[in-house]
C-alpha positions in Angstrom: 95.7 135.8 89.8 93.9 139.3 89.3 90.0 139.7 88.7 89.3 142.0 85.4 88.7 144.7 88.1 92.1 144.3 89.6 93.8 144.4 86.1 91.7 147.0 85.1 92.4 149.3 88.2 96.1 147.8 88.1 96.6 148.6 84.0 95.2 152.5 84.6 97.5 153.4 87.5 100.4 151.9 85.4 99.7 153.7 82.5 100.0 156.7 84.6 103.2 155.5 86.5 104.4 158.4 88.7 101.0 159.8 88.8 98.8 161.0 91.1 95.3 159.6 90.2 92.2 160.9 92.3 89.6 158.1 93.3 86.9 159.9 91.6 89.2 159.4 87.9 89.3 155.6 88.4 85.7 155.4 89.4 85.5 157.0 85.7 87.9 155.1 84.5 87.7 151.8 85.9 84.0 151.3 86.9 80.9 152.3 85.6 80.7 155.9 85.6 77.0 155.6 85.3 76.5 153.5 88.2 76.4 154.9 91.9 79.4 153.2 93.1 80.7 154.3 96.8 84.2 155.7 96.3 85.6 153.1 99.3 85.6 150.8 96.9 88.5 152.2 95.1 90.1 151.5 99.0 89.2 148.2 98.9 90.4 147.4 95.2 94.0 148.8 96.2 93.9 146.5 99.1 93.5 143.7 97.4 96.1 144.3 94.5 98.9 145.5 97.5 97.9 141.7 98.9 99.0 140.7 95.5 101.4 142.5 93.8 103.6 144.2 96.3 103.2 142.2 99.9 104.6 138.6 98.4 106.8 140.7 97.0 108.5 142.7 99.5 107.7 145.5 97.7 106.0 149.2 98.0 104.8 150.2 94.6 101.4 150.8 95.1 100.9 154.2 97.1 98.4 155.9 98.6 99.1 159.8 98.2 96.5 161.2 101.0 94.5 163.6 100.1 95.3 162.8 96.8 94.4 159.8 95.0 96.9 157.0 94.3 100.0 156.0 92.2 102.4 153.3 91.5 105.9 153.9 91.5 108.9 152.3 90.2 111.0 149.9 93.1 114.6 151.6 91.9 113.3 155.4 91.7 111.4 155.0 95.3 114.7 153.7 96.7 116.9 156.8 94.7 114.3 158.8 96.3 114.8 157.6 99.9 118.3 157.4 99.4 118.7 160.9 98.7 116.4 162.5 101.7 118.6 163.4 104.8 118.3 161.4 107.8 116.4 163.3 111.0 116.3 162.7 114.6 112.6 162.3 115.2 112.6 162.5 118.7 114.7 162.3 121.8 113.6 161.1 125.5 115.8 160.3 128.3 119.2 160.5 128.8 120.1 160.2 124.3 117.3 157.9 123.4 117.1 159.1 120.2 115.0 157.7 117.2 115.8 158.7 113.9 114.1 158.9 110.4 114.0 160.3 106.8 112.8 163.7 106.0 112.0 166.7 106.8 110.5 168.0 110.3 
């Protein structure tokens, strides 16, 4: 079950699916904006929605963009997405121990 804060903070970031949202526009948007609120909070709110709407889940639709802010992001177009970037070797050691990724270098 979500707090009001969690649905709150969870209803804005959906209404802006695909978006990018800065921590300083749901401390606006989703807490006081007259109050002196530390902007970790936001880092602890995301937290505890990933705890409970992605992680029993399996899933990864709660992102932090860094630098950026955060967004949430539909499970089939996140997997398009991945499925569409070229694999990578990330790194080679040894006689061909390679290790190899998604992306670019």
């Amino acid at each position: 079950m979500l707090t009001a804060r969690e649905y709150a903070l969870l209803e804005y970031l959906m209404r802006r699916q695909d978006q990018v949202v800065t921590k300083i526009e749901l401390l606006d948007r989703v807490w006081d904006a007259s109050a002196d609120t530390d902007p970790n909070v936001v880092e602890v709110y995301v937290g505890y929605l990933r705890r409970k709407i992605d992680q029993p889940f399996g899933r990864r639709s709660l992102q932090t963009v860094r630098g950026a802010g955060y967004r949430i992001v539909d499970d089939a177009a996140r997997d398009r997405d991945f499925a569409a970037t070229p694999f990578r070797v990330n790194k080679c050691v040894g006689s061909g121990d390679c290790r190899f990724g998604r992306g670019s270098s």
